[in-house]
Structures are given as C-alpha cells and as structure tokens.
MMTF fields as JSON, N, C-alpha, C and O atoms, coordinates in Angstrom:
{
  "mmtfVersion": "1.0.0",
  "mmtfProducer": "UNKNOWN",
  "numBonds": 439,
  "numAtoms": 440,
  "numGroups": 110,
  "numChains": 1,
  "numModels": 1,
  "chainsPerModel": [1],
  "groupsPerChain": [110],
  "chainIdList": ["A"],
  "bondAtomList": [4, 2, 8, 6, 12, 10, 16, 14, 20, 18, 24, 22, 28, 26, 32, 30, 36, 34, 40, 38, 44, 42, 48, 46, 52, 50, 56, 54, 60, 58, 64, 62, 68, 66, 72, 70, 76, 74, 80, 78, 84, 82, 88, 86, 92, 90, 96, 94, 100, 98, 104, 102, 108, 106, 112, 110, 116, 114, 120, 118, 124, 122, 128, 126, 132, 130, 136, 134, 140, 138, 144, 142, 148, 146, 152, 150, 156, 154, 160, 158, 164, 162, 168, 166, 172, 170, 176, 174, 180, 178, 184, 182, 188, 186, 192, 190, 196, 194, 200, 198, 204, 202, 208, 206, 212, 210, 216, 214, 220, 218, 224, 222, 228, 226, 232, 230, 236, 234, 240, 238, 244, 242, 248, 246, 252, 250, 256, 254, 260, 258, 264, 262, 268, 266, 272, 270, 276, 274, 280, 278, 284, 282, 288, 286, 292, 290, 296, 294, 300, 298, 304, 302, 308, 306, 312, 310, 316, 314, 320, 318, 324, 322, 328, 326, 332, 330, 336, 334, 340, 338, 344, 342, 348, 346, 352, 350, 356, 354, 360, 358, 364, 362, 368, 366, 372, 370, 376, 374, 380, 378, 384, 382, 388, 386, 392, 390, 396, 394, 400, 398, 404, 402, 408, 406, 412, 410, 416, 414, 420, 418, 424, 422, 428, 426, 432, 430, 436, 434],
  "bondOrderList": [1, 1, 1, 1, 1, 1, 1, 1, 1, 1, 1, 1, 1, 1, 1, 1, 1, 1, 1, 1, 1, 1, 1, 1, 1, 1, 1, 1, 1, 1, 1, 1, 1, 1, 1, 1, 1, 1, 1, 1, 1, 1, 1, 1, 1, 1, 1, 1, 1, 1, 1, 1, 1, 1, 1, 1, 1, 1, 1, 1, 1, 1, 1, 1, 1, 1, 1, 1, 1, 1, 1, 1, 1, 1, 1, 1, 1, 1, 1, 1, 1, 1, 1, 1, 1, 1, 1, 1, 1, 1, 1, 1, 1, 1, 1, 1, 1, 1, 1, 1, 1, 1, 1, 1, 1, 1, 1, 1, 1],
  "groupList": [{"groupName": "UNK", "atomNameList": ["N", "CA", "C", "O"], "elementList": ["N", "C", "C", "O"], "formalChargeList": [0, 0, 0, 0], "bondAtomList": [1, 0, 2, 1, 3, 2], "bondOrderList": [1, 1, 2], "singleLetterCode": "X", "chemCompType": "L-PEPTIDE LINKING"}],
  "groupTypeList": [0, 0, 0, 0, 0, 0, 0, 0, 0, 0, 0, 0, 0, 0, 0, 0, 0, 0, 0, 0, 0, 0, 0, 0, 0, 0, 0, 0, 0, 0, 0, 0, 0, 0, 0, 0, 0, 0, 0, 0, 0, 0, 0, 0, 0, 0, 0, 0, 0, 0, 0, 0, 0, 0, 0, 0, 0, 0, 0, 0, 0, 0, 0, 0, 0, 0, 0, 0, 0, 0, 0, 0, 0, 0, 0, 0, 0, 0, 0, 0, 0, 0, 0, 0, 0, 0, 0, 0, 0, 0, 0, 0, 0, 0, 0, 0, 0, 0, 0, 0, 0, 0, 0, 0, 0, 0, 0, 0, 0, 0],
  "groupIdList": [1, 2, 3, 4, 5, 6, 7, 8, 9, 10, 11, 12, 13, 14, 15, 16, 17, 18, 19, 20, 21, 22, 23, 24, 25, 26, 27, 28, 29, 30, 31, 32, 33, 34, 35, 36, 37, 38, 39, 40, 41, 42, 43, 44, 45, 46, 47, 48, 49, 50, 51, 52, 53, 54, 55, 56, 57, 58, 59, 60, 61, 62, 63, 64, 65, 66, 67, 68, 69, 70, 71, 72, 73, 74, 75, 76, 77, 78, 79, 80, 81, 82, 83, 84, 85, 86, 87, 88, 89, 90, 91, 92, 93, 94, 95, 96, 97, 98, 99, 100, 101, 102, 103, 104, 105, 106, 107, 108, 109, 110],
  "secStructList": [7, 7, 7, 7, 7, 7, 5, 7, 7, 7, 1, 1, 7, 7, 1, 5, 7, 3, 3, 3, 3, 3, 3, 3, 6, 6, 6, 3, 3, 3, 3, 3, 3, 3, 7, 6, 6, 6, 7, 7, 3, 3, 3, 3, 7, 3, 3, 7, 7, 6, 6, 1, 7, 7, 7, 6, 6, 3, 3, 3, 3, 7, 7, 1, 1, 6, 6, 6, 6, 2, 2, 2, 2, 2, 6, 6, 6, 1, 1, 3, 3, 3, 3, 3, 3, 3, 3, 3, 3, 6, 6, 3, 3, 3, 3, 3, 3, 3, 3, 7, 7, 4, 4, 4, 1, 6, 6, 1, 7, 7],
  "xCoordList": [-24.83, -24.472, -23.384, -23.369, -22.407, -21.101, -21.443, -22.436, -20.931, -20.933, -20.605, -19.822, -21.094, -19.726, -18.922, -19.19, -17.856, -16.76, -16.616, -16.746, -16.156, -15.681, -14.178, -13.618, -14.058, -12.897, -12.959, -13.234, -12.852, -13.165, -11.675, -10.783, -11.891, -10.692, -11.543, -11.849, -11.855, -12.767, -11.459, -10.326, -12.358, -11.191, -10.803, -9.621, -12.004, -11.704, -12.287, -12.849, -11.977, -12.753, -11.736, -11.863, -11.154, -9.765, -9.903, -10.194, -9.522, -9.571, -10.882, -11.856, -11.221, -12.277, -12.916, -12.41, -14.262, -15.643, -16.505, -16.193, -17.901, -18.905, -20.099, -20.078, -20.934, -21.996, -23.382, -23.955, -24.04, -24.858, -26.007, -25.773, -27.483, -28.624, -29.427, -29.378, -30.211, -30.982, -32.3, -32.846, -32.652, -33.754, -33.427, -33.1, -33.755, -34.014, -35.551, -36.431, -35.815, -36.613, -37.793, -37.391, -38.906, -40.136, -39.753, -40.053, -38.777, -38.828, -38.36, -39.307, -37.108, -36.527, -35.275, -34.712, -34.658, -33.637, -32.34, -32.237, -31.627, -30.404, -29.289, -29.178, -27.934, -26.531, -25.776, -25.836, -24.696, -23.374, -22.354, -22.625, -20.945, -20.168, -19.504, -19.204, -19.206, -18.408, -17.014, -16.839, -15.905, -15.072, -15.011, -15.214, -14.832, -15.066, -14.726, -15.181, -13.827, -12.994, -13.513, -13.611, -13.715, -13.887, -15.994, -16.693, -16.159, -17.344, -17.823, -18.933, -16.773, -16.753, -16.885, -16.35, -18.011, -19.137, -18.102, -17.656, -17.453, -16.576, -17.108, -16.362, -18.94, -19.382, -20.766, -21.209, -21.494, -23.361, -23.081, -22.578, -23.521, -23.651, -25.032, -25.228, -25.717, -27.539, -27.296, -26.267, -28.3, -28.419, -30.434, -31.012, -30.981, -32.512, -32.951, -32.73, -33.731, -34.563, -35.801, -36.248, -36.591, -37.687, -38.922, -40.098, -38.34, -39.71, -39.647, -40.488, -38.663, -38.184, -39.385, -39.363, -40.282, -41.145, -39.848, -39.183, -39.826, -38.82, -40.122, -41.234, -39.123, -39.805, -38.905, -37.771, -39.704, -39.444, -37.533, -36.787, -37.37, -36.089, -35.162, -34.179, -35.498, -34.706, -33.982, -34.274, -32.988, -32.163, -31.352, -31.006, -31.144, -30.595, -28.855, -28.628, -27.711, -26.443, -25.718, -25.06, -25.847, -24.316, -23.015, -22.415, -22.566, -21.571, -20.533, -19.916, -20.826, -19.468, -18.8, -19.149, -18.314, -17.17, -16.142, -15.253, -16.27, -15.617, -16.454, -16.678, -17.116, -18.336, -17.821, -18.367, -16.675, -16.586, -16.021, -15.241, -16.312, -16.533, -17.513, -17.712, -17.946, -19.155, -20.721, -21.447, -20.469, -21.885, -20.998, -21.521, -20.005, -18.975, -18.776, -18.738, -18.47, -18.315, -19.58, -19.62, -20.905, -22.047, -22.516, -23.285, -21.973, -22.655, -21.797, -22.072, -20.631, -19.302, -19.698, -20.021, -19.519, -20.444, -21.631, -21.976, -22.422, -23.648, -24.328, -25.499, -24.063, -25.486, -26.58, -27.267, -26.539, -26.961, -27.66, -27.099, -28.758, -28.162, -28.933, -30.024, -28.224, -28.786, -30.497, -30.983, -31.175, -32.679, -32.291, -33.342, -31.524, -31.772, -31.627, -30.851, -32.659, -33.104, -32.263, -31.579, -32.394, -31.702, -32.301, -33.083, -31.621, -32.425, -31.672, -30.931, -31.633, -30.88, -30.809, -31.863, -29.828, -29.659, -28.301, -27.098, -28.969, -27.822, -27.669, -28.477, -25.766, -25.227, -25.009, -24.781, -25.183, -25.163, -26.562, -27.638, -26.158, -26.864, -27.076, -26.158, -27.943, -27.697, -28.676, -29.875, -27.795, -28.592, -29.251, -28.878, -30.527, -31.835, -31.078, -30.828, -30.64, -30.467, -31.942, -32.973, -31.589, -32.515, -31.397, -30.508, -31.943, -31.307, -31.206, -32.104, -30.322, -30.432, -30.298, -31.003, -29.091, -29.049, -30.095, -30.29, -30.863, -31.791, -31.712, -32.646, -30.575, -30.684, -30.696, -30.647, -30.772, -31.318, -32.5, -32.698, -33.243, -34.55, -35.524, -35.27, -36.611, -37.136, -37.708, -37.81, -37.989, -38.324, -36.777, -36.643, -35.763, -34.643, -33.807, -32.707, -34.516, -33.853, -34.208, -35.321, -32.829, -33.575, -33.767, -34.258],
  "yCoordList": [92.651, 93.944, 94.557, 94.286, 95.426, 95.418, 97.063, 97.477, 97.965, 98.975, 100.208, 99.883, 101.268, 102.227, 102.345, 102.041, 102.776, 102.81, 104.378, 104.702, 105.717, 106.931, 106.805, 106.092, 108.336, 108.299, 109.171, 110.255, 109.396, 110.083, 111.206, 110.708, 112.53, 112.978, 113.855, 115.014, 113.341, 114.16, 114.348, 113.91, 115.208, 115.134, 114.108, 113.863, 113.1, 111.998, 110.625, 109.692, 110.727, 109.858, 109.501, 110.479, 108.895, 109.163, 107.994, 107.253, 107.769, 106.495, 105.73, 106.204, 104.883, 104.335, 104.068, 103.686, 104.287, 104.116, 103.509, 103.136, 103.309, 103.102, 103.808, 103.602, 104.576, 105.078, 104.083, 104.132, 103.011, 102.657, 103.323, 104.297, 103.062, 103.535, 102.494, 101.273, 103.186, 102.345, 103.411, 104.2, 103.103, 103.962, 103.185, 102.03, 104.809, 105.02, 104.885, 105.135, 104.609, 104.332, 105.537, 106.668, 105.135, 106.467, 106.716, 107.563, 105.264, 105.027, 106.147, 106.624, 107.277, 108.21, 107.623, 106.803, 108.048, 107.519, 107.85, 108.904, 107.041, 107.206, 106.971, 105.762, 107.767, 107.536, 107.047, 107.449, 105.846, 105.665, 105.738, 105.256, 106.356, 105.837, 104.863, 104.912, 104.085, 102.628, 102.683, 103.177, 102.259, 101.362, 100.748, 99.588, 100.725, 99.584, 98.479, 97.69, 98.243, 97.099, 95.921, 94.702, 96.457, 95.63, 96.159, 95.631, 96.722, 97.339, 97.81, 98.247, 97.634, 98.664, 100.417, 101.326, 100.297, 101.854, 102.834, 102.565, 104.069, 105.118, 106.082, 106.75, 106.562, 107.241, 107.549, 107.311, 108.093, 108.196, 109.805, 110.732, 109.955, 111.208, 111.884, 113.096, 111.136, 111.506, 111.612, 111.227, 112.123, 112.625, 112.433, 112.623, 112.06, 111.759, 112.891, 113.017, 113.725, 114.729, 114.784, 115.443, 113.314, 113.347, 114.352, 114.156, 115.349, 116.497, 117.529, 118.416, 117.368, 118.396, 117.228, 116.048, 118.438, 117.994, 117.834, 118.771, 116.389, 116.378, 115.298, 114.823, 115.322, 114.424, 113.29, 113.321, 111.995, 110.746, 110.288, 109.388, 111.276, 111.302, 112.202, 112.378, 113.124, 113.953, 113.182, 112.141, 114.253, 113.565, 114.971, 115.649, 115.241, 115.921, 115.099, 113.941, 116.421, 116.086, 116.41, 117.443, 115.414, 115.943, 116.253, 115.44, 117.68, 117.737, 118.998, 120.047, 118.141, 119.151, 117.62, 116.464, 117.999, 117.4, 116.398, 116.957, 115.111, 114.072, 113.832, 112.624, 114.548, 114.717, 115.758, 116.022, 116.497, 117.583, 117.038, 116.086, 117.479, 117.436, 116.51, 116.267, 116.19, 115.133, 115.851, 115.608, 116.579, 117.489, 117.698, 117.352, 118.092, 118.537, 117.621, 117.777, 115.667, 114.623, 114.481, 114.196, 114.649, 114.028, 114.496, 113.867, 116.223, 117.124, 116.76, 116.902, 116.234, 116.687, 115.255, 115.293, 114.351, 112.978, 112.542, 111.362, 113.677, 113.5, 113.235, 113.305, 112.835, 111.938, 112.026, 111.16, 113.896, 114.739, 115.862, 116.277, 116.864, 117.985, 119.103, 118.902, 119.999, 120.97, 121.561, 121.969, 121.431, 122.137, 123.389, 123.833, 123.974, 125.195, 125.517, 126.315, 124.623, 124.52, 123.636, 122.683, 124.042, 122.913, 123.543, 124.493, 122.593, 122.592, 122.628, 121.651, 123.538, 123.805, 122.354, 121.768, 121.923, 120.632, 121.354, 121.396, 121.804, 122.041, 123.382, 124.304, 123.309, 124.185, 124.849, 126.035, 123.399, 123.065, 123.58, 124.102, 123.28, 123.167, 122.103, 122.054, 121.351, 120.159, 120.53, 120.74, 120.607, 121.05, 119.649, 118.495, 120.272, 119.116, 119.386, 120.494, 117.608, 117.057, 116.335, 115.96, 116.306, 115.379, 114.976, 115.575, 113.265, 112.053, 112.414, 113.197, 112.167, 112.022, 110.487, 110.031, 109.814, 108.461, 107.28, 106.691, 106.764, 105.951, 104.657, 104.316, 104.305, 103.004, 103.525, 102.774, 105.012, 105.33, 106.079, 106.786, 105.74, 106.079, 105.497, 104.334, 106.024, 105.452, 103.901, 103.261, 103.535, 101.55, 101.189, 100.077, 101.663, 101.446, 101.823, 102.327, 101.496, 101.73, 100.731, 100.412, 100.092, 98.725, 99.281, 98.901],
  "zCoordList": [-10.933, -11.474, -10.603, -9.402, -11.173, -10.51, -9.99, -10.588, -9.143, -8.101, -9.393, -10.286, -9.413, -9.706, -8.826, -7.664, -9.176, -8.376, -8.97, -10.15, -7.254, -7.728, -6.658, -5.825, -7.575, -7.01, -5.848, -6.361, -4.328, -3.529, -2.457, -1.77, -2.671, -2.102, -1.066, -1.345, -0.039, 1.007, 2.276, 2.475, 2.883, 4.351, 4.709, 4.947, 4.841, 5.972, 5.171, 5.744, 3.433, 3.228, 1.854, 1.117, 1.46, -0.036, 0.075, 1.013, -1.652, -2.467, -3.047, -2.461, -3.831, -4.458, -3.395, -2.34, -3.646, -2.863, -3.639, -4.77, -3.035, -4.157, -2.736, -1.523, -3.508, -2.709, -2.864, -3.953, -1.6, -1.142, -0.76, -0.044, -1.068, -0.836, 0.197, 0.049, 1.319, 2.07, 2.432, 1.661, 4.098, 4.161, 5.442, 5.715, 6.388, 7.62, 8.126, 7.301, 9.076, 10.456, 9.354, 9.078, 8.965, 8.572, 6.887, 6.046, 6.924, 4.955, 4.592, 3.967, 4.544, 4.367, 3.923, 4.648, 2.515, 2.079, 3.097, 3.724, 3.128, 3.335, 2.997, 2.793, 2.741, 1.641, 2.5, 3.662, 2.025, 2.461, 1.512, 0.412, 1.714, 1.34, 1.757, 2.95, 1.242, 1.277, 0.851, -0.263, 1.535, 0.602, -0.494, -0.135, -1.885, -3.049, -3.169, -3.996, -2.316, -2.994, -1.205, -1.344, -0.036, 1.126, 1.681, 2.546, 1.221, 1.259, 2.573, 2.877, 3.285, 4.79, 4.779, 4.145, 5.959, 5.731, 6.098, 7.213, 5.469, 5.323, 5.926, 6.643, 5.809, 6.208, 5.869, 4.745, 6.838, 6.654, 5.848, 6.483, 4.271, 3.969, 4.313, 4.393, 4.453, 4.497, 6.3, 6.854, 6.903, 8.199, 7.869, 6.799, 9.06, 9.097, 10.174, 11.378, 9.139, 10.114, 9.499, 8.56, 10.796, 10.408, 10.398, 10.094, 10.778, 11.156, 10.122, 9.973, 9.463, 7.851, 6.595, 6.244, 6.308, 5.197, 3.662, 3.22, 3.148, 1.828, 0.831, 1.062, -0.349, -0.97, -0.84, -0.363, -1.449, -1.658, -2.181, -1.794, -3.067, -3.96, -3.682, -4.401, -2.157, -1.813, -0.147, 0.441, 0.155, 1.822, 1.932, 0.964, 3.149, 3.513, 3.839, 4.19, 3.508, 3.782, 4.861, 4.99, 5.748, 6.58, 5.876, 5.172, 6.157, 5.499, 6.723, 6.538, 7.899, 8.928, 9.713, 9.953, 9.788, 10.881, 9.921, 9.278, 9.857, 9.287, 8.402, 8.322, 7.579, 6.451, 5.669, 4.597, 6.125, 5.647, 3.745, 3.749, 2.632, 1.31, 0.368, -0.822, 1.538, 0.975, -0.209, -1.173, 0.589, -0.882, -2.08, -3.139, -2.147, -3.579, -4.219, -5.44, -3.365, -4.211, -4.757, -5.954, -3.994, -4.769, -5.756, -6.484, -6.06, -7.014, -8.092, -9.284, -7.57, -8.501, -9.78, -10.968, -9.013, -9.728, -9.917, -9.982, -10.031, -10.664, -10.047, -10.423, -8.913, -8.052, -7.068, -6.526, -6.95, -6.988, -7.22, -8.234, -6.889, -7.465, -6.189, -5.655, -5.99, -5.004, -5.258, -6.312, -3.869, -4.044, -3.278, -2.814, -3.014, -2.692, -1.204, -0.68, -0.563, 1.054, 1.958, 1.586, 3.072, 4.257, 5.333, 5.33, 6.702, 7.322, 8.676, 8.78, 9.847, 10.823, 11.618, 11.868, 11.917, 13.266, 14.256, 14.0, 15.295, 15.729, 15.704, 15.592, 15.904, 15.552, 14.103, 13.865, 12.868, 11.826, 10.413, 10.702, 9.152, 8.666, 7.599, 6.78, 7.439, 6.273, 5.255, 5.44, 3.763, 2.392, 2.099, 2.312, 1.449, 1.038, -0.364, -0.837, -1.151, -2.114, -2.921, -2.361, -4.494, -4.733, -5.671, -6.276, -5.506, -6.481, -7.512, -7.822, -8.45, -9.911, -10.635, -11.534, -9.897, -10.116, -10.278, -9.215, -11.438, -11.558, -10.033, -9.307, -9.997, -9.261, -7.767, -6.793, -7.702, -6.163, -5.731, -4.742, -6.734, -7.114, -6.204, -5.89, -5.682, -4.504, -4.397, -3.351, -5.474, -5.953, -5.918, -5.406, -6.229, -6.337, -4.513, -4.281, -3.864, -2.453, -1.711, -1.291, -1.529, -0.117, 0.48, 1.543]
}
C-alpha cells in the first residue's frame, strides 16, 4: 500500500512528506514527518509526556522551535483534530490532539 503524500510548507519542514505512526517507550503514539520520496525523518511532531493522563488515539504536539507549523499542517490535512487541552513542558506548551486518520488508529500503530 503506497504513503499519502502532503504537501508541507512549515518553517523548517517544505516539500512532499508522508506522516509515519509508531509508539514511544509506555505504548504512547508517536508522529513523524518524513520525507516522501527518501523516507528520511524531517521531524518528531508528537513529544511523550508520560505523566499527562491522554487517551489511546490522542498525542500531544510539539509545535515551538523547528516544529514551528506543525499543528496547522495536521489540522489543515485532516489528520487531526484539536481537544482543547495541553499540557505545560517547559517553557512551552504542547496541544493534546486526537487522530482522525483510520490507519493511525491505535491497532493501526507499529
């Protein structure tokens, strides 16, 4: 089965991608964007804060530094959609997402 491919105009992140699903250390999803065409990792959109109660189909977004437009691509393409909440790290704050995309669905996550 072949990738979607989007089109990505982030700060630090331009040109076709395809966004990858895995799971961090305590089985907590985690996002990459990728490259499409060489499949080299562009960037971790998910950030793991294991002590933040989420559900199964939700992840929190890094979205400061070299992350910066990464929540706008995921909402913008569907693959997404905002819960409202986030969660202080830092100086920072990262918004709690939940999936919409079937194939990143929690059976659907290596």
């Amino acid at each position: 089965m072949s990738k979607q491919v989007y089109k990505a105009d982030m700060a630090f992140c331009k040109g076709n991608v395809c966004v990858e699903w895995g799971r961090y250390a305590g089985d907590r999803v985690a996002c990459m964007i990728v490259d499409a065409a060489t499949g080299e990792l562009l960037m971790k959109a998910s950030i793991n804060l294991p002590n933040e109660p989420i559900a199964d189909n939700q992840f929190f977004v890094k979205t400061w530094s070299e992350n910066e437009g990464v929540l706008a691509f995921l909402l913008t393409n569907g693959l997404v959609r905002s819960t409202g909440r986030s969660a202080r790290t830092g100086f920072a704050s990262a918004p709690l997402v939940e999936i919409l995309v079937p194939h990143a669905s929690p059976a659907g996550v290596a």
